[in-house]
C-alpha angles and dihedrals in degrees: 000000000000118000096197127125137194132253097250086055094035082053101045089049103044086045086053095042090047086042093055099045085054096049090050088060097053097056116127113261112231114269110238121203128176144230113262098212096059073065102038135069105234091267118129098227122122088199083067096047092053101073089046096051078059096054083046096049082046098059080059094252112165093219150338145247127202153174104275084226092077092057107037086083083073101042088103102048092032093155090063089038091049096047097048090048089046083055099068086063084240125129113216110231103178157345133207135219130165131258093257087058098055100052088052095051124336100149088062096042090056099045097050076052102045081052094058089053095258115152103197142038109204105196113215131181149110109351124230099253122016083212084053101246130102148195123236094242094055090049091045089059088047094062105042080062094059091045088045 
């Protein structure tokens, strides 16, 4: 049996197989951010957090995450705050708060931060075994607290 084929088919394949290389380059390369509190001391203070959003715009990250604590200062002034974090060129992909926070006012706490243009909301807090394993009862109650 011949293995031969002909040009039309030679010509197609060889086009495909040049077009595909050529769409898996382009393909868009992830966007990175980074965490803001590797960058910040533990105050509370958004004028603190805005020269490191732009080291961190300057080491070419896509985007950043923080301690809510370090925006809640602007909740109530959230246009200025915005506008000054747009600025950086960064998006805010996230902040974190823990898990006693929450129960004690997470609707608050995301909107202030939906205000600001943050995406996410990552919930930290006490884990379930200090030894790292848990039972299913203790991750059951874990998570009704997170559906609550």
């Amino acid at each position: 049996m011949s293995s031969r084929i002909n040009r039309r088919t030679f010509l197609g394949s060889a086009t495909a197989a040049s077009l595909a290389w050529r769409l898996m380059a382009q393909r868009p390369k992830p966007r990175v951010g980074c965490q803001a509190n590797g960058f910040v001391t533990r105050t509370s203070n958004f004028e603190s957090l805005l020269p490191v959003l732009q080291t961190i715009a300057s080491l070419g990250y896509a985007g950043f995450e923080c301690n809510n604590h370090l925006v809640q200062s602007e909740f109530g002034n959230p246009v200025d705050a915005r506008r000054k974090i747009q600025a950086t060129g960064l998006e805010f992909i996230g902040m974190h708060m823990s898990m006693s926070e929450a129960d004690a006012g997470l609707e608050v706490i995301s909107a202030g931060g939906a205000a600001l243009g943050c995406h996410n909301i990552v919930m930290s807090g006490e884990g379930l075994s200090a030894t790292g394993t848990f039972t299913p009862q203790a991750l059951a109650e874990k998570a009704a607290r997170l559906e609550r």
